[in-house]
Legacy VTK file of the C-alpha trace (Angstrom):
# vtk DataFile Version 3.0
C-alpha trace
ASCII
DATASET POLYDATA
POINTS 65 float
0.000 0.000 0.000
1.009 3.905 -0.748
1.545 5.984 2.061
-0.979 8.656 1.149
1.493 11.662 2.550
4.184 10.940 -0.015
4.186 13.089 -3.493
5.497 11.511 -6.480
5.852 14.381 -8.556
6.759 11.859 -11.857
3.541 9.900 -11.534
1.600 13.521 -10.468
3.050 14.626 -13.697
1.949 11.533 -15.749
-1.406 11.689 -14.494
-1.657 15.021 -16.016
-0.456 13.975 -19.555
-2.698 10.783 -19.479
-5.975 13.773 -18.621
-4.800 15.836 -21.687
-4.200 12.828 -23.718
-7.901 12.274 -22.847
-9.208 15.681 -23.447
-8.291 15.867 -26.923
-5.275 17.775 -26.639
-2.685 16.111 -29.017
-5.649 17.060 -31.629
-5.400 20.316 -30.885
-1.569 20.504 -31.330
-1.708 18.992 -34.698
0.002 15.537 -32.965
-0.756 12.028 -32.090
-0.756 11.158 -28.619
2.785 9.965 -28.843
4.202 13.012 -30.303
2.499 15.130 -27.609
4.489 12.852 -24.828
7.414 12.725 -26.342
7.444 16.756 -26.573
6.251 17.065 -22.776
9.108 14.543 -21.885
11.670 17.078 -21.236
9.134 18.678 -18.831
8.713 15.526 -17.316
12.405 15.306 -15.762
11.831 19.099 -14.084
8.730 17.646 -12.513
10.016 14.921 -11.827
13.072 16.501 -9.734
10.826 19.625 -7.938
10.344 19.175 -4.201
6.713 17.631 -2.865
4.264 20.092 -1.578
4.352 20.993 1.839
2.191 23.260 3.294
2.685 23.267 6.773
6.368 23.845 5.704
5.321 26.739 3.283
5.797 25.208 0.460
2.967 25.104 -2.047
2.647 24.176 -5.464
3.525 26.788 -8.306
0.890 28.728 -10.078
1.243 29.585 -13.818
-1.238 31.938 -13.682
LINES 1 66
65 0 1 2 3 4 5 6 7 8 9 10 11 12 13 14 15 16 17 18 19 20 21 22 23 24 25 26 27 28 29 30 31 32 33 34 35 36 37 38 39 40 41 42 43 44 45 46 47 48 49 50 51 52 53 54 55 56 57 58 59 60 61 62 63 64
């Protein structure tokens, strides 16, 4: 079993692509599904690396907005 307090940023971040994948967005960008991944892979690695959320630490996750 997961501990539920633990943040796996690369799976977070794979989530994510799997929810675009699913709303169409490859189709939007002109790619397949596999192209779209493979361009988001280098983003992948940053994710992967960035420190888990912790708020009682003050550290929340980045906005891009």
């Amino acid at each position: 079993m997961t501990d539920p307090t633990t943040f796996d940023a690369g799976a977070e971040f794979d989530r994510q692509v799997a929810n675009l994948i699913a709303l169409g967005y490859p189709a939007l960008a002109g790619v397949d599904p596999e192209q779209f991944t493979a361009r988001l892979a280098p983003l992948r690695a940053a994710a992967a690396g960035s420190a888990a959320p912790d708020p009682e630490g003050g550290r929340l996750p980045s906005c891009w907005w």
